[in-house]
C-alpha positions in Angstrom: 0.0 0.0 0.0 1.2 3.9 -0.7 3.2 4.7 2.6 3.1 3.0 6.6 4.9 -0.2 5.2 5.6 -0.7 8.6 1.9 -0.1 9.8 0.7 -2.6 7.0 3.0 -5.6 8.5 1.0 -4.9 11.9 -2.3 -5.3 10.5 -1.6 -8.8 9.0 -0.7 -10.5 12.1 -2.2 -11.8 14.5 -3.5 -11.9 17.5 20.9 -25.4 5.1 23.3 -27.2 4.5 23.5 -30.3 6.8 27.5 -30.7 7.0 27.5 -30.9 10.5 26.7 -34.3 12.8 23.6 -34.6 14.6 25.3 -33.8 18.2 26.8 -30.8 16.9 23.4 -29.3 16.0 21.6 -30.5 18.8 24.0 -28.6 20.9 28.4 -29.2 21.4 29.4 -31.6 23.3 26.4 -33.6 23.5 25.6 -37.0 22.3 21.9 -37.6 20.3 21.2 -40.4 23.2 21.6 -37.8 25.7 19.6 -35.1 24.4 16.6 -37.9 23.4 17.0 -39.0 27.2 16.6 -35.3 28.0 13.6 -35.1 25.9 11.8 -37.7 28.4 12.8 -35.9 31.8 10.5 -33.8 33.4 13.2 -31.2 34.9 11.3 -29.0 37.3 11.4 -24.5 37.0 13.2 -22.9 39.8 11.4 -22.5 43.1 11.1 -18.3 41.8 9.4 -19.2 38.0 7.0 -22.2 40.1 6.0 -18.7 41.8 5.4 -17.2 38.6 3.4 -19.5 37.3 1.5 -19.9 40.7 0.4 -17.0 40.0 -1.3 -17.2 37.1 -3.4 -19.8 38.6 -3.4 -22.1 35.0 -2.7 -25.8 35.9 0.3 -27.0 34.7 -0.9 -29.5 32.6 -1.4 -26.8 30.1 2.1 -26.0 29.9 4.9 -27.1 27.6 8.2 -26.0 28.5 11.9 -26.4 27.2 14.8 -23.8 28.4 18.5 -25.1 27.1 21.7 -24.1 27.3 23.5 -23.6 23.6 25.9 -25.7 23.9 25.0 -27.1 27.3 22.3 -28.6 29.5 18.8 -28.4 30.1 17.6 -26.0 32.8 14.0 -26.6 32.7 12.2 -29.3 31.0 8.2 -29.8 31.4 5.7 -31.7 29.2 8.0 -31.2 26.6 7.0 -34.0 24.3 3.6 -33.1 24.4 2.5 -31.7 21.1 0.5 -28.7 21.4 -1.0 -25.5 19.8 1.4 -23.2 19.3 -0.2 -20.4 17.7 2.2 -18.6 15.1 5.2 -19.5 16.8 4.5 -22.6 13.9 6.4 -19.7 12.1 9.7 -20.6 12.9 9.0 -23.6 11.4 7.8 -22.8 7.7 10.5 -20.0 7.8 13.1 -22.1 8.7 12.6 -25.0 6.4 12.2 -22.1 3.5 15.3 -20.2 4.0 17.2 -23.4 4.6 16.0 -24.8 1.5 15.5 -21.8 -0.7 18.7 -19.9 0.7 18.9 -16.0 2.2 18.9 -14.7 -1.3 16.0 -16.0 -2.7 13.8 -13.9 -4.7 10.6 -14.0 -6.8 9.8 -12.3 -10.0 6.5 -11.3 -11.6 6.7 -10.5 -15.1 4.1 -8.7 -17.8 5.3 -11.0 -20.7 3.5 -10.7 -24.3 3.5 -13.2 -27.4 6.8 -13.3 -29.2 4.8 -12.6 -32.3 2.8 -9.6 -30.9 3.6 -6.0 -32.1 2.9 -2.4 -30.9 2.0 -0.2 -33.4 3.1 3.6 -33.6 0.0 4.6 -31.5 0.4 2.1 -28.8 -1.4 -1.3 -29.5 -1.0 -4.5 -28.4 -2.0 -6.6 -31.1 -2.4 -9.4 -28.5 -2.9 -10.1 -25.0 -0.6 -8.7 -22.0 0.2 -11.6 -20.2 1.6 -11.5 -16.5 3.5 -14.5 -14.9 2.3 -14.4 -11.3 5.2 -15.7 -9.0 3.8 -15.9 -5.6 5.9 -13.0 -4.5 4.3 -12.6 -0.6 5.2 -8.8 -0.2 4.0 -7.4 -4.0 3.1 -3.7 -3.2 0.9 -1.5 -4.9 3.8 0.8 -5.9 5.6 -2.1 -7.5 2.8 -3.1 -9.8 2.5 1.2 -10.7 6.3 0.5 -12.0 5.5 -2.4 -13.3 2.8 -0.6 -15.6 5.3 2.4 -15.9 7.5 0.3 -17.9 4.9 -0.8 -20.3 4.2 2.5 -20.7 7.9 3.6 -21.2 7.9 0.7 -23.7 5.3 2.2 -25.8 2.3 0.6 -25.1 -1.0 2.3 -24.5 -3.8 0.4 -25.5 -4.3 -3.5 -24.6 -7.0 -5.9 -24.6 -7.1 -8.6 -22.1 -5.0 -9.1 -19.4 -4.1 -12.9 -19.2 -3.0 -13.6 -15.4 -1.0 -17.0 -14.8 -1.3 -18.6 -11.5 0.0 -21.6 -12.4 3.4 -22.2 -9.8 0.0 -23.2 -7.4 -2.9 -25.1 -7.6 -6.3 -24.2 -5.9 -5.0 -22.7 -2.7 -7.8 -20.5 -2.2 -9.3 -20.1 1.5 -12.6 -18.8 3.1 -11.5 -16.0 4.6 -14.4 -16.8 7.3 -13.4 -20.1 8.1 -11.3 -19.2 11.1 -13.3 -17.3 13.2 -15.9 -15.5 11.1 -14.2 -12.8 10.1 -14.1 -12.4 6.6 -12.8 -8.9 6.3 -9.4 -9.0 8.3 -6.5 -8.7 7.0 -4.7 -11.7 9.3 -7.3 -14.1 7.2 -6.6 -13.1 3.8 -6.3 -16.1 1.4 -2.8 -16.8 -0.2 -2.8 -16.6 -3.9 -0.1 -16.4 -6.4 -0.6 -13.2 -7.4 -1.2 -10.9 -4.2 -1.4 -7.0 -4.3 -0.9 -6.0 -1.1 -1.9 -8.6 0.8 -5.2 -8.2 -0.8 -6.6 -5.5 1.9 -8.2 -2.1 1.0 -6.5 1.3 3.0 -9.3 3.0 4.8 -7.3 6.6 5.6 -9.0 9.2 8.1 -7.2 12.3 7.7 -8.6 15.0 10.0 -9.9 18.4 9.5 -9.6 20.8 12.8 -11.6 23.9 10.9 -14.5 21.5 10.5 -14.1 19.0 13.1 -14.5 16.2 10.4 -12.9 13.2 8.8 -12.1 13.3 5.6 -11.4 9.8 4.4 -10.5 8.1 1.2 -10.2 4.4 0.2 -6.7 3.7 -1.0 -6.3 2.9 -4.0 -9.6 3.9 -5.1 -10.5 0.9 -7.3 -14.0 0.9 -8.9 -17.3 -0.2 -7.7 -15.8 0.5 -4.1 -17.4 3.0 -2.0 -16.7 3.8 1.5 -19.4 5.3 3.9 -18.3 6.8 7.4 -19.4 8.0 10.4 -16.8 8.7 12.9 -17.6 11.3 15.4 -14.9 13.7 16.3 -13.6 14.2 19.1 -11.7 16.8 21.0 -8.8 16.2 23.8 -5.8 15.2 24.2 -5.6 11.6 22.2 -6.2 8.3 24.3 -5.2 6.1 21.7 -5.9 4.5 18.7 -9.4 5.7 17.4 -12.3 3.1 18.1 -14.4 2.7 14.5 -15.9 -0.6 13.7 -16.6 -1.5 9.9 -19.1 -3.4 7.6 -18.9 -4.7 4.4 -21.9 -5.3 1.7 -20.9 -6.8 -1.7 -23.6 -7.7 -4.1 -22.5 -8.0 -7.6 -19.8 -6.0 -8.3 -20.3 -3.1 -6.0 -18.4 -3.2 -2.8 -19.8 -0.5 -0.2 -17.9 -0.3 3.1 -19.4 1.4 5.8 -17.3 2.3 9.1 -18.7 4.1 12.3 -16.8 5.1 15.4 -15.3 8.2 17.5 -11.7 9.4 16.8 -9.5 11.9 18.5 -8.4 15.0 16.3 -5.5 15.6 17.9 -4.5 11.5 17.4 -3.9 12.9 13.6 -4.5 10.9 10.5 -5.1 7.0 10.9 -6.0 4.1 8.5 -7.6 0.9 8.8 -7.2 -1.9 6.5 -9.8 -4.7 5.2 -10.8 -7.3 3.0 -13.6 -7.2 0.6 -13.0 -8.9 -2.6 -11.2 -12.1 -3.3 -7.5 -12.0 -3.9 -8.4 -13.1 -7.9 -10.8 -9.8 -8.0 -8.5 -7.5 -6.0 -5.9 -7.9 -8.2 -7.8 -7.5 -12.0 -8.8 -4.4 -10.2 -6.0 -3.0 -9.0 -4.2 -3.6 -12.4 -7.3 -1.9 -14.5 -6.9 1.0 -11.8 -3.2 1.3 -12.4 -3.4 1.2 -15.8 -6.0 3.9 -16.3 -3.7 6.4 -14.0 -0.5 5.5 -15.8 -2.5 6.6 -18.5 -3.1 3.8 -20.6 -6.0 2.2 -22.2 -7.6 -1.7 -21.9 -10.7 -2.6 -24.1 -10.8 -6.6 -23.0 -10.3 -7.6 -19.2 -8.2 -9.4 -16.9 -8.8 -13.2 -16.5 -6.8 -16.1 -15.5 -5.0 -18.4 -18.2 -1.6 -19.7 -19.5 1.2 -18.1 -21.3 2.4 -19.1 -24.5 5.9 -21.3 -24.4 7.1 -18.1 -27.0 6.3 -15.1 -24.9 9.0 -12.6 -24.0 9.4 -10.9 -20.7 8.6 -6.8 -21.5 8.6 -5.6 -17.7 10.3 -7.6 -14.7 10.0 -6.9 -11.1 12.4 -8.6 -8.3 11.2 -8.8 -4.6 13.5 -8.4 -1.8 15.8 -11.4 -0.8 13.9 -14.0 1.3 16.3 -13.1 4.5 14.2 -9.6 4.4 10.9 -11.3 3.5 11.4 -13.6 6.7 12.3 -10.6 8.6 8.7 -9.3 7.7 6.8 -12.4 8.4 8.7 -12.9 12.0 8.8 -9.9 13.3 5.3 -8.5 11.8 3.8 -12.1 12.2 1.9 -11.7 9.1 0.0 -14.9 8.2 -0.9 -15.0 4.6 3.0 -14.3 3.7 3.9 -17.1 5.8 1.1 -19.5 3.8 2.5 -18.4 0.7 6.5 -18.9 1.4 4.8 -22.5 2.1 3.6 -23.2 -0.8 6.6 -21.6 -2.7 9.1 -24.0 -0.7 6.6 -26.8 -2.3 6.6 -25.2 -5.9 10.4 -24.8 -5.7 10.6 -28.8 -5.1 9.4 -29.3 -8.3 5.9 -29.7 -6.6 4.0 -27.6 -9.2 1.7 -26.7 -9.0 2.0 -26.2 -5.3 -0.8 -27.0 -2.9 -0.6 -26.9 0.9 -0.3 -31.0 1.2 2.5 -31.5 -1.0 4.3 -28.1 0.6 3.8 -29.6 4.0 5.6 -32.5 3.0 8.4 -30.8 1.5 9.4 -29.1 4.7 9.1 -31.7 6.5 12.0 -33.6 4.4 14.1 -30.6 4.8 13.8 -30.5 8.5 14.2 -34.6 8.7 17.5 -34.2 6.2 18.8 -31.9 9.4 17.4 -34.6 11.5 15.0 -33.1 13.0 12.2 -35.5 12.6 9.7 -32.7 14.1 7.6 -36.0 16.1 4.0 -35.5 16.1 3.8 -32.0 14.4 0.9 -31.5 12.5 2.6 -28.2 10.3 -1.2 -27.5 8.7 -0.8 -24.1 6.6 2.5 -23.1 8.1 1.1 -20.2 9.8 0.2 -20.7 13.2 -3.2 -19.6 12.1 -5.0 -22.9 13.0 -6.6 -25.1 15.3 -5.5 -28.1 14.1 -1.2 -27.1 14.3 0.6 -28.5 16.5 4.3 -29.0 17.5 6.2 -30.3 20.7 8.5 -28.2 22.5 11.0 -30.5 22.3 10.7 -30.2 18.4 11.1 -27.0 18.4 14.0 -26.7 20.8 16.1 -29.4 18.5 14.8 -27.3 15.8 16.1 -24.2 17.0 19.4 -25.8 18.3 20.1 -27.1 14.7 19.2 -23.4 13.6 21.6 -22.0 15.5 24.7 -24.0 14.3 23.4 -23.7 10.4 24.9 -21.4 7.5 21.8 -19.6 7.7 21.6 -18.6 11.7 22.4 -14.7 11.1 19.6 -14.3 9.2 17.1 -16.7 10.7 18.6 -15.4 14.0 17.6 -11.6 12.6 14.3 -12.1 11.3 13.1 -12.6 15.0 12.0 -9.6 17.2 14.2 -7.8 19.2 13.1 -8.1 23.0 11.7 -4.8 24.0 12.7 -3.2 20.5 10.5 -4.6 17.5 8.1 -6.4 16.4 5.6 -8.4 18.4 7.6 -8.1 21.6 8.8 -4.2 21.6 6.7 -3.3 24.2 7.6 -6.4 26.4 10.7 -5.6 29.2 11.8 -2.5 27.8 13.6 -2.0 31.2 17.6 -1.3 30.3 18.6 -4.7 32.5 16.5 -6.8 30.2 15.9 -5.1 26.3 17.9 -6.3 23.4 19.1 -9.3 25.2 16.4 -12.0 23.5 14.7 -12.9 20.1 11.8 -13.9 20.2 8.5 -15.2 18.4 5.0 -14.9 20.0 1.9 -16.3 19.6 -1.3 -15.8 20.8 -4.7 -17.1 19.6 -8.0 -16.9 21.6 -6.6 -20.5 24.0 -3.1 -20.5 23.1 0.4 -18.3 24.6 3.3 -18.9 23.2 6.6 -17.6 23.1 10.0 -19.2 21.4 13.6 -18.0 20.4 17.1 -17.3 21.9 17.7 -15.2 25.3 21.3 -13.9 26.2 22.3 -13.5 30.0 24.4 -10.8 30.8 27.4 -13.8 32.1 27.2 -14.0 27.9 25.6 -17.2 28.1 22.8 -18.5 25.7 19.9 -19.9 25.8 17.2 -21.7 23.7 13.6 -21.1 25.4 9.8 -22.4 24.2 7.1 -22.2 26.5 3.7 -23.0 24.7 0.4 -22.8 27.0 -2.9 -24.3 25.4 -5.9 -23.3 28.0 -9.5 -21.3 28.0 -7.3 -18.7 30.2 -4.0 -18.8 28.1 -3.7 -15.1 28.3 -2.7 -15.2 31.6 0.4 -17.2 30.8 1.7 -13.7 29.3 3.4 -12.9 33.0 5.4 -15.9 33.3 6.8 -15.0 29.9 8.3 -12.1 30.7 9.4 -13.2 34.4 10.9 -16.6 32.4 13.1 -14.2 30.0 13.4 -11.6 32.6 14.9 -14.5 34.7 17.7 -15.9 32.1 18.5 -12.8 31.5 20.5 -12.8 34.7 21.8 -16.2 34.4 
């Protein structure tokens, strides 16, 4: 979307080479029969962390716990062959398989392509169809598909007829985005698909006018047959927060009508909410007409889905960014639908074309068991964390994260988690100077489920691996023996 990158990651979350012998990557020093006899020992917390999670008065059958030394023993050890829920900590998984697999520099390309026997004439035709190559690129931008359509223009074409999209690196991997928990219009349950503008989500802005005391709002971009209706009350005062609208959505036919009510601060300045409304397959014919039209060109046909010809040329190219930033994104931001798609690219990059979900699953599952890591019991489901059905021991991921950190590809797996106290998900967690910047971390959180995973440095300049994973009705509450769990190997 045009400008807040960073505020677009928010809204979409939610809520190799194996050179090296088993024992190394499990941790130095140690044997595979000793850490698999590890595995199986319940090793109890600390008489000051049992206080901590006392207190949050959860029974401790909904706990999983693992806290290991790099290179060393286990400190804590509790339920950890237990496979449970762990919300999207599941990310480390999918992003780890992927950048082990695909490498850190990694890139996908979406091309406009046209038949080698096509021709522009000197006022700007196409004599045939534009055809664009879709390349399941998770973190396509509006602005990249406007210089996309630049250099078609720059090329000298004006006027085209159809626009011939080709989804073809995977199969039917289209979702409901009401199947989770009802909500069809967020931006956490957008469907994957191999050609995704901006994660498929509308920009609501709010910009405010203090001569009037009104919003002025826009939709952005402004595709057509999409109208936005508001109400939001202004409000004077010294801003509480973030502005409390709520939206709906009507779609019948082609219209799209979007209407959002509320009461927003003035003095809280311009904000923006984003939302789904149209299928990732209509989003994007829509965004590329729109783009079209203000690059100034012309289309008499319309975009549909099809093949390209074996003897089409590439016209206009674009690169993403290196999978080591793209994981940084997906980490960090926790975004969900760019996690489902670097799935189902690790599957289409196997040869496993065209990629579904299965076949995907399977894939990174081979590339963890080549590290041996068989991953026991882990059910991987969309890669995302955004599931019921996922599920992973914390044993599994403590191996997992073990082998990560003695791989060719640590620094940038290590970087693409937040920053304790600093970014992502956990920069408003321990922010004190004694504890920020010494852990990275990956959260989770789903309605029943807390969970929090990664590496913690103590200020002796040890290292440790951590997973605690809590699957209750009251999981919330785990959120305080998090921070007094990190808080406490901090000082170790």
């Amino acid at each position: 979307m045009i400008g807040g990158l960073q505020r677009v990651w928010q809204v979409f979350g939610k809520c190799g080479v194996f050179a090296m012998c088993l024992a190394t990557g499990l941790g130095v020093g140690m044997t595979t029969s000793k850490v698999h006899a590890q595995a199986k020992t319940q090793i109890s917390m600390p008489p000051e962390l049992a206080r901590a999670w006392a207190q949050t008065k959860l029974p401790e059958s909904s706990l999983s716990l693992v806290v290991q030394e790099i290179g060393g023993p286990r400190l804590m050890a509790v339920s950890p062959e237990t496979p449970r829920n762990p919300a999207s900590v599941m990310k480390l998984v999918t992003t780890y398989a992927a950048l082990s697999r695909l490498g850190p520099n990694y890139v996908w390309h979406t091309n406009f392509m046209m038949d080698a026997e096509s021709r522009v004439n000197e006022k700007g035709v196409l004599s045939g169809p534009l055809y664009l190559r879709a390349g399941g690129d998770p973190v396509l931008m509006l602005p990249d598909v406007w210089r996309l359509m630049r250099d078609l223009r720059l090329r000298g074409i004006k006027d085209i007829s159809d626009i011939v999209i080709d989804r073809s690196i995977f199969g039917d991997v289209t979702i409901d985005p009401s199947t989770f928990d009802g909500s069809a219009d967020r931006p956490y349950n957008a469907s994957p698909d191999a050609f995704m503008v901006g994660f498929g989500a509308m920009r609501l802005v709010f910009s405010p006018d203090p001569a009037t005391k009104t919003w002025k709002y826009f939709v952005d971009p402004p595709l057509p047959g999409v109208e936005l209706e508001a109400n939001v009350a202004w409000v004077d005062g010294k801003c509480p927060g973030s502005p409390s609208v709520t939206t709906d959505t009507t779609v019948s036919g082609d219209k799209v009508r979007i209407r959002v009510t509320g009461r927003g601060a003035g003095s809280c300045g311009e904000f923006d909410v984003f939302r789904l409304a149209l299928s990732q397959q209509e989003f994007g014919a829509r965004i590329l007409q729109e783009v079209w039209r203000e690059v100034g060109g012309t289309m008499t046909g319309k975009v549909r889905t099809g093949s390209i010809p074996a003897s089409a040329v590439a016209v206009a190219s674009h690169q993403s960014p290196p999978l080591s930033e793209v994981i940084r994104l997906i980490n960090k931001r926790s975004n969900n639908v760019m996690t489902r798609v670097l799935l189902l690219t690790l599957g289409a990059e196997a040869g496993r074309k065209p990629a579904t979900v299965t076949g995907s699953v399977q894939v990174a599952q081979e590339v963890l068991a080549r590290q041996g890591l068989p991953m026991t019991g882990m059910v991987l489901d969309n890669g995302s964390g955004l599931s019921r059905n996922g599920v992973v021991s914390a044993d599994s991921l403590t191996q997992m994260l073990n082998r990560a950190w003695t791989s060719p590809v640590m620094p940038e797996f290590v970087s693409s988690l937040a920053i304790l106290g600093v970014d992502g998900t956990t920069r408003y967690r321990l922010r004190d100077p004694a504890t920020k910047s010494l852990a990275h971390l990956k959260t989770g959180a789903l309605r029943d489920v807390r969970s929090v995973a990664g590496y913690v440095w103590s200020t002796s300049g040890k290292r440790f691996v951590v997973v605690s994973m809590v699957n209750h009705e009251r999981a919330h509450e785990a959120r305080s023996f998090e921070n007094a769990l990190i808080a406490w190997l901090t000082t170790k």
